[in-house]
RODOBA-237925 format. One line per field, with one value per residue: x, y, z of N, C-alpha, C in turn; residue number from 0; residue in three letters. Coordinates in steps of 0.1 Angstrom, whole numbers. Atoms other than C-alpha are relative to their C-alpha. Layout:
BEGIN
n.u X,... .
n.v Y,... .
n.w Z,... .
ca.u X,... .
ca.v Y,... .
ca.w Z,... .
c.u X,... .
c.v Y,... .
c.w Z,... .
kenu NUM,... .
rovo Ala,... .
This chain:
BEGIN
n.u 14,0,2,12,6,3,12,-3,11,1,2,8,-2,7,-4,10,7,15,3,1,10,-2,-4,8,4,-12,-7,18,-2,-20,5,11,-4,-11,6,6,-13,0,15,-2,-14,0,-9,0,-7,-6,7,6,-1,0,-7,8,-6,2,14,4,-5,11,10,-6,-1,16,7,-11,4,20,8,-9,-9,-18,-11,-10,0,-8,2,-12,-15,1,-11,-6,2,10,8,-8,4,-3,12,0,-6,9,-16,1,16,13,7,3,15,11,1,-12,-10,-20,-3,-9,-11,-10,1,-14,8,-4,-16,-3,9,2,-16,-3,-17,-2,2,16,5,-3,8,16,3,3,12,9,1,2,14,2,4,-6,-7,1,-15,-2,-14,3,-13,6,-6,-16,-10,-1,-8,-16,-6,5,18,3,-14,4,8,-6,-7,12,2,-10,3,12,1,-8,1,8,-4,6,8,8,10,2,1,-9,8,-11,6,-6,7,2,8,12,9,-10,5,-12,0,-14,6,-2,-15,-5,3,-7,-18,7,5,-12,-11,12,0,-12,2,10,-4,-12,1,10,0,12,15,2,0,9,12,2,5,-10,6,-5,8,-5,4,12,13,5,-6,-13,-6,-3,-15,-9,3,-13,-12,-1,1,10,11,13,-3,5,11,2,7,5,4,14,11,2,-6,-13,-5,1,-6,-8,2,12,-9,-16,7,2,-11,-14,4 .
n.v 2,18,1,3,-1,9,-7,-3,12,-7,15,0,15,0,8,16,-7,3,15,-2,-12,-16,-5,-3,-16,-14,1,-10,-13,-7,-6,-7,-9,-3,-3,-20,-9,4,-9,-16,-3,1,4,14,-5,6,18,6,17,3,11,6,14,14,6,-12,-4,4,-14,-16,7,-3,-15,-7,4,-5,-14,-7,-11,-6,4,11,2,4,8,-6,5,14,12,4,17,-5,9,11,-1,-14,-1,-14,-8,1,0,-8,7,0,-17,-8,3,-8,-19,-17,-8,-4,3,-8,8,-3,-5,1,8,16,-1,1,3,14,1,1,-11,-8,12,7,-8,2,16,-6,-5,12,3,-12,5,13,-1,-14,-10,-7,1,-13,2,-11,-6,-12,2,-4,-14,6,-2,-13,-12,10,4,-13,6,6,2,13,2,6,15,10,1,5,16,0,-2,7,7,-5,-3,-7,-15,2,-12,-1,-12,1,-7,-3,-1,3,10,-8,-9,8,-2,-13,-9,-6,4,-7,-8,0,-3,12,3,-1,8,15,2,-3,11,16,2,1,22,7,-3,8,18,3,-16,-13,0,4,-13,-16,-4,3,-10,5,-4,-3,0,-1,-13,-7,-6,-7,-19,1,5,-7,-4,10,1,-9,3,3,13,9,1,1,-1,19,-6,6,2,-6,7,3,-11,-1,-16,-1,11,-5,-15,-2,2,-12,-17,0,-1,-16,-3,4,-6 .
n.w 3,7,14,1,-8,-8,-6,-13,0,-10,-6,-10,-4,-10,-15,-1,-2,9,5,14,1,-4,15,12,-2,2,13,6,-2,4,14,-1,-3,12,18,-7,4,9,6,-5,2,12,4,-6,-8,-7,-4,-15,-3,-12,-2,-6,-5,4,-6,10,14,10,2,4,9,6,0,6,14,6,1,6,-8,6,-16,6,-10,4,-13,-9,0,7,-4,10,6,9,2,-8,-11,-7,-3,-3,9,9,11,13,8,0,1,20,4,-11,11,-9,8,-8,-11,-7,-6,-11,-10,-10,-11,5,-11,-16,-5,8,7,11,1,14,7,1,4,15,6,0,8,10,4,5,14,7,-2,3,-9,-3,-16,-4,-10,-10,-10,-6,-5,-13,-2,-1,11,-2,-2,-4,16,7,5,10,-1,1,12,14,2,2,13,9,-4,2,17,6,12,8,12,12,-6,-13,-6,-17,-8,-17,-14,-10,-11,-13,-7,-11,0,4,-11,-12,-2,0,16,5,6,10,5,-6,13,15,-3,1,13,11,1,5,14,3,-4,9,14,-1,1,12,10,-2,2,-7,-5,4,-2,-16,-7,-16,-7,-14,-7,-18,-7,11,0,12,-2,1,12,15,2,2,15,9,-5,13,-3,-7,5,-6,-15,-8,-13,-6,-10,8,10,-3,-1,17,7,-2,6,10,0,3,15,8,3,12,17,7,-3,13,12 .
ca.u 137,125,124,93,63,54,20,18,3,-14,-14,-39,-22,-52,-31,-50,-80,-117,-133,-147,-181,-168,-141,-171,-185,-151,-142,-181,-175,-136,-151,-179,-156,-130,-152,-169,-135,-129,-161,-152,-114,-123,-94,-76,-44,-30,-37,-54,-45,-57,-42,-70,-64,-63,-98,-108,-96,-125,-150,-131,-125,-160,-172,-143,-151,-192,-191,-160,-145,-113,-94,-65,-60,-34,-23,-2,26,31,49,80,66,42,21,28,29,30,4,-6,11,-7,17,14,-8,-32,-31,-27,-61,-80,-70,-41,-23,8,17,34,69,91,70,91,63,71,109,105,78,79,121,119,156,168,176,137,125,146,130,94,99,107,80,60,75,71,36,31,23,37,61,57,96,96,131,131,158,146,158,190,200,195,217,246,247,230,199,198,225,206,176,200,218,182,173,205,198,164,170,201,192,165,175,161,133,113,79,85,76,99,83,110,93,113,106,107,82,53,27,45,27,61,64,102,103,99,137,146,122,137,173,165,147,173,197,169,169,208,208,182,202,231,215,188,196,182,154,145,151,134,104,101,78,94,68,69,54,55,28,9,-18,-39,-21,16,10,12,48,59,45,68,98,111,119,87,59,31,28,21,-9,-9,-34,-49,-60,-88,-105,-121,-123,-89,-75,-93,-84,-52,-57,-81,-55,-25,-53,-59,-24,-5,-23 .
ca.v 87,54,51,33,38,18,21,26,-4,0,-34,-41,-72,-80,-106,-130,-108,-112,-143,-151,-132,-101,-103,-104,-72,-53,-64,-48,-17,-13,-13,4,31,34,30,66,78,66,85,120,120,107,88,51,57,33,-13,-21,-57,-72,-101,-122,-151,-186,-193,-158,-163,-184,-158,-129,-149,-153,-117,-101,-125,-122,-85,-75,-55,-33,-51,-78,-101,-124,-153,-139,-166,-200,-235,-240,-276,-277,-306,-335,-341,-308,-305,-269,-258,-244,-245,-217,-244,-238,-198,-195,-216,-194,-161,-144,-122,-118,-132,-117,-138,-131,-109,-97,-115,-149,-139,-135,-156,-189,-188,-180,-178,-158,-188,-206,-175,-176,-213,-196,-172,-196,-212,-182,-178,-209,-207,-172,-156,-128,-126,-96,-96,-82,-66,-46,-40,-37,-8,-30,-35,3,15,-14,-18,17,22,-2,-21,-55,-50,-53,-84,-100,-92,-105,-139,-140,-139,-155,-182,-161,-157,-140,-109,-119,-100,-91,-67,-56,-43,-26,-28,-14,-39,-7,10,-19,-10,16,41,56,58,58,92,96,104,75,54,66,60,22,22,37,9,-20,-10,-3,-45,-52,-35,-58,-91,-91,-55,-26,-32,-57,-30,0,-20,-36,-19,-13,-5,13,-3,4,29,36,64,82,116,102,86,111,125,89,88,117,100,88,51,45,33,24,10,-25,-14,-31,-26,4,-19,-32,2,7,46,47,20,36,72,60,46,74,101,83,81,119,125,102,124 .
ca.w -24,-40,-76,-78,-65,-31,-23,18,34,67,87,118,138,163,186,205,202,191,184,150,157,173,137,114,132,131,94,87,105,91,58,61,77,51,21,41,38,3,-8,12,0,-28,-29,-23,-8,16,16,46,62,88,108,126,151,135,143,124,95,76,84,75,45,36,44,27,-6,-7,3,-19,6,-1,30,26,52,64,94,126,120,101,104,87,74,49,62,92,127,138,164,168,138,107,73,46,27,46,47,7,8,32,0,30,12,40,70,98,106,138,158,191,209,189,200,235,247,220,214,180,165,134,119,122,112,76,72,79,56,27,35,32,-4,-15,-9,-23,9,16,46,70,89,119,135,161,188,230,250,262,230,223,246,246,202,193,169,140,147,157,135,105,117,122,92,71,94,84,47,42,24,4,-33,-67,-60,-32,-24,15,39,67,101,121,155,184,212,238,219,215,240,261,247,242,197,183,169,133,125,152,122,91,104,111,80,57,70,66,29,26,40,15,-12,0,1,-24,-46,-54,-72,-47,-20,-39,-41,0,17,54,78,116,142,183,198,165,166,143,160,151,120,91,106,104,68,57,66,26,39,59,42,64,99,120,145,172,204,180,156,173,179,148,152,162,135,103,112,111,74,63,72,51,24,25,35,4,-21 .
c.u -1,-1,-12,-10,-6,-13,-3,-13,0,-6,-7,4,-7,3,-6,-16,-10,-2,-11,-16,5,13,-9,-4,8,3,-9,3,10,-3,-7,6,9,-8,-10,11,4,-9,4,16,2,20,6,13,9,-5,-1,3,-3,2,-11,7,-1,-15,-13,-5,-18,-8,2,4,-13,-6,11,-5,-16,-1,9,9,13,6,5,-1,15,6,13,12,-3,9,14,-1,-12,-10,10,-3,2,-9,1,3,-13,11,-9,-11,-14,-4,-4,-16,-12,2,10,7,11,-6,15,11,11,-4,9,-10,5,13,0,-10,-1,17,0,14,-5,-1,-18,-6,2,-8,-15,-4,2,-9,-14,-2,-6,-15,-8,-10,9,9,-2,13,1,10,-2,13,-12,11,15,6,4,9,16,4,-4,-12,8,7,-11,-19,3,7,-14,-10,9,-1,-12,0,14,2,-10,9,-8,-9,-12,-10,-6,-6,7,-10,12,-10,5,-7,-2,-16,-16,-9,3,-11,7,5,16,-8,1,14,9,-6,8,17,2,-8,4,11,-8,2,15,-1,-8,9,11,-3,-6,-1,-9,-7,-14,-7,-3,-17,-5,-5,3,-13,5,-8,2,-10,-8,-11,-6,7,14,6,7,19,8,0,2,11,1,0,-13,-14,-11,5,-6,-2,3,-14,-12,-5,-15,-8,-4,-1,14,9,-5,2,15,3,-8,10,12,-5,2,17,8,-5,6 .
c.v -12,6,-5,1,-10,2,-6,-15,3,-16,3,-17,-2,-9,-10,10,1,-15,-2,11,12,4,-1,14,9,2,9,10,5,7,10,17,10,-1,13,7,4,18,18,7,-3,-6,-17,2,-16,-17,3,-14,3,-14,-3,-11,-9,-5,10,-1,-7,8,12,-3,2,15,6,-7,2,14,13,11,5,-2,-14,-5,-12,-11,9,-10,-16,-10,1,-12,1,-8,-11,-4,8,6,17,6,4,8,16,-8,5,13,6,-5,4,16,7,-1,-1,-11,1,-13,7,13,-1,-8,-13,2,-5,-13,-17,2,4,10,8,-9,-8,11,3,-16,6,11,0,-6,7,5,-11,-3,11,6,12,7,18,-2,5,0,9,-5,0,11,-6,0,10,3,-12,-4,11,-4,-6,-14,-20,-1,-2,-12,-11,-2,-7,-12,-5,-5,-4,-11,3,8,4,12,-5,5,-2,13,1,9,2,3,-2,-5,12,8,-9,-4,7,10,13,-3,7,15,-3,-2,-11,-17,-4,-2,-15,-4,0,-12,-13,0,3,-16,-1,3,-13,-14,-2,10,7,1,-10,10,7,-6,-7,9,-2,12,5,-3,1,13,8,6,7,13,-2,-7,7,6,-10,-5,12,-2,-6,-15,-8,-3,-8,-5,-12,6,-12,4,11,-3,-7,9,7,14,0,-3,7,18,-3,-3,7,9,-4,0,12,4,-4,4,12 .
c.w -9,-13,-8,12,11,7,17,5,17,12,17,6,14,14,3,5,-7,-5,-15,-2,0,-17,-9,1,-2,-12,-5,2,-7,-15,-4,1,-8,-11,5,-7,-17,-11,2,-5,-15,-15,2,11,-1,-3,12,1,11,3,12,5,-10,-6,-10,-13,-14,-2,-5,-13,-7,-5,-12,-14,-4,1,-12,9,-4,11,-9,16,2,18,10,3,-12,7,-7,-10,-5,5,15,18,11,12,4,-10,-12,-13,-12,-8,4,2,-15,-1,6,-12,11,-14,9,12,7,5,9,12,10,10,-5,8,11,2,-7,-4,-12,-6,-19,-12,-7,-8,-19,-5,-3,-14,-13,-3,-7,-14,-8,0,-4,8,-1,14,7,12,5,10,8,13,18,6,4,-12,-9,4,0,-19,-5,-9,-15,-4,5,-11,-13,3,5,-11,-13,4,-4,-15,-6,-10,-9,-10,-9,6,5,0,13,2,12,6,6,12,14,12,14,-3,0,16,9,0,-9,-18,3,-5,-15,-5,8,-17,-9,1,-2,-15,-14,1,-3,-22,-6,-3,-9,-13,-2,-6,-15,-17,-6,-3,8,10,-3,0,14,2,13,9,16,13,18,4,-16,-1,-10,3,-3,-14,-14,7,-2,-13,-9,-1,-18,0,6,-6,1,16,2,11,9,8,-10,-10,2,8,-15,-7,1,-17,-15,-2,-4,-17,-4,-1,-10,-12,-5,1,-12,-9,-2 .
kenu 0,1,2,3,4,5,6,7,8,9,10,11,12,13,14,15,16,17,18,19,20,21,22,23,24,25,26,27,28,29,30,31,32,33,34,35,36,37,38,39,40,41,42,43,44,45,46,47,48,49,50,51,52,53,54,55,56,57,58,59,60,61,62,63,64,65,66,67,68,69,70,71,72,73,74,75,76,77,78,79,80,81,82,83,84,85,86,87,88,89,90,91,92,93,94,95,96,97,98,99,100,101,102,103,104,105,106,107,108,109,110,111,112,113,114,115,116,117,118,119,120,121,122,123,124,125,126,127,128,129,130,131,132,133,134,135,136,137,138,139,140,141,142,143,144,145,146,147,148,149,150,151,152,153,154,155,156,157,158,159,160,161,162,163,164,165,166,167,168,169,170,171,172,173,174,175,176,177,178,179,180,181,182,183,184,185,186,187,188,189,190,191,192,193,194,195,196,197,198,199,200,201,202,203,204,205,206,207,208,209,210,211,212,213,214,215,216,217,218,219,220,221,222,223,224,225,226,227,228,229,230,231,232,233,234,235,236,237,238,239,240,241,242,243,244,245,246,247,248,249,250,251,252,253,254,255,256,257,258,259,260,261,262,263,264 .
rovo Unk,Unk,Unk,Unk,Unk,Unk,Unk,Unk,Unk,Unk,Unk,Unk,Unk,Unk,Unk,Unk,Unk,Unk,Unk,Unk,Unk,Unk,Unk,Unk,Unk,Unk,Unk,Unk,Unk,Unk,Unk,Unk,Unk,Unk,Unk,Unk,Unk,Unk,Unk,Unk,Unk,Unk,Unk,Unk,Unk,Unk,Unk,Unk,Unk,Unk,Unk,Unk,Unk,Unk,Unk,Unk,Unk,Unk,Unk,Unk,Unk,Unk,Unk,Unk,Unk,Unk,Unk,Unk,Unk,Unk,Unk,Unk,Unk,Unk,Unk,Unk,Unk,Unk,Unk,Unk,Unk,Unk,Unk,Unk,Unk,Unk,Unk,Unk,Unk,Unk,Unk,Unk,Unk,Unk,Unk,Unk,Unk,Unk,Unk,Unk,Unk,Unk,Unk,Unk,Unk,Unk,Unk,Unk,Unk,Unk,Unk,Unk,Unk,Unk,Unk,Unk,Unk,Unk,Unk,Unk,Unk,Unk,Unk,Unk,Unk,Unk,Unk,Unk,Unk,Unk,Unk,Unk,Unk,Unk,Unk,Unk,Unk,Unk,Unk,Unk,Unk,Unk,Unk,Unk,Unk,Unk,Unk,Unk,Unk,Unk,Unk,Unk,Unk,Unk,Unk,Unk,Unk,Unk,Unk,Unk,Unk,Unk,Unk,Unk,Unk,Unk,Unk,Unk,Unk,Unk,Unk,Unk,Unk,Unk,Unk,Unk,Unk,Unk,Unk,Unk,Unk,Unk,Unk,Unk,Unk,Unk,Unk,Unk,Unk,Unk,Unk,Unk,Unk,Unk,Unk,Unk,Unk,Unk,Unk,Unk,Unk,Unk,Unk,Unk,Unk,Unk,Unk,Unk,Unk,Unk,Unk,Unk,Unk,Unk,Unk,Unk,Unk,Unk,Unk,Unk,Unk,Unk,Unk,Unk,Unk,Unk,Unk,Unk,Unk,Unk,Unk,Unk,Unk,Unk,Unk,Unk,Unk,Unk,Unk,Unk,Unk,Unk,Unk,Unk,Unk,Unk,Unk,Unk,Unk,Unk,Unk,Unk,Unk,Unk,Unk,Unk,Unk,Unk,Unk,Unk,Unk,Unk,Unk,Unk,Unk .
């Protein structure tokens, strides 16, 4: 069990999904839905983030600052280069000055789909320091490498590549997000989780040490529902979850943050 306390953070990464109208409406209702909750539970609980496209972000910026909302928000990747002739890129400068709190680095969609190595990904998430974002590192294994290296076995050597050149006490978040379970349908089980999760913070003890490691928050994401969250938020290592496709249903998406509210009390 940790030593300190890690308050459970409950991340909503909406993809390439909603355009800045339809994210003003959802950020309104999310609120709206959780500060309900708030009121009947009479509690806080869990951080809420949500990760808006690119294009999002100002608006959700705005609303979030004029209405005071209890939501954090944050960009779905960054540049390594702070500034230049990057076309397409958008550097940490310009997320710390939009108010994100995190941003997500090494999705297994960046992986597959955009090459992104282990290596790029440790530069990204320097940058991310250095800018005082907050990195969201996300390892996860696919079912091949499941059944040919076993469970946890490449999510800790993408993680010690990741963070290799990261020194003193960092303020990350890891996302273990098996690549079999993200959109399947098909959630690791809990105890699949906390295994993978107990070695993510062993490796954290390693690289960065334990107080480091005791205070990372290591999230679970793949298949995330409001009916599977609280068994995965008993587990001692897991403390919160990276929504995917469930994120953008806003009953869905605040049940699942309403119940870790009533639930981490």
């Amino acid at each position: 069990m940790a030593s300190v306390e890690r308050v459970p953070l409950i991340a909503g990464n909406w993809k390439m999904n909603l355009d800045h109208l339809q994210a003003i409406a959802t950020v309104q209702k999310l609120a709206w839905t959780l500060k309900d909750a708030k009121h009947e539970y009479g509690v806080g609980g869990a951080e809420v983030a949500v990760f808006p496209p690119f294009t999002d972000l100002r608006s959700v910026q705005t609303l979030i600052s004029a209405d005071k909302l209890d939501l954090v928000f944050g960009g779905q990747d960054l540049s390594e280069h702070d500034s230049g002739a990057f076309t397409g890129e958008i550097s940490g400068a310009f997320l710390k000055a939009l108010d994100c709190s995190y941003v997500i680095i090494g999705h297994s969609e960046r992986r597959q789909y955009h090459g992104e190595s282990d290596e790029l990904l440790g530069r990204k998430v320097a940058a991310a320091l250095k800018h005082g974002l907050v990195p969201v590192l996300c390892v996860g294994e696919t079912a091949e490498d499941l059944e040919k290296h076993g469970p946890s076995a490449v999510p800790v050597a993408q993680l010690k590549a990741a963070l290799a050149g990261i020194s003193g006490t960092p303020n990350l978040v890891v996302a273990y997000e098996p690549v079999w379970a993200i959109g399947s349908g098909q959630a690791a089980t809990p105890e699949q989780a906390e295994q993978v999760a107990a070695k993510l913070r062993e490796t954290l003890t390693e690289l960065l040490g334990a107080e480091v490691a005791d205070a990372t928050r290591i999230l679970y994401g793949g298949s995330v529902k409001s009916g599977n969250i609280a068994a995965f938020m008993r587990e001692p290592n897991v403390d919160g979850a990276l929504v995917g496709g469930a994120s953008l249903d806003i009953v869905e998406f605040s049940s699942i943050a309403r119940f870790q509210k009533h639930v981490g009390t």
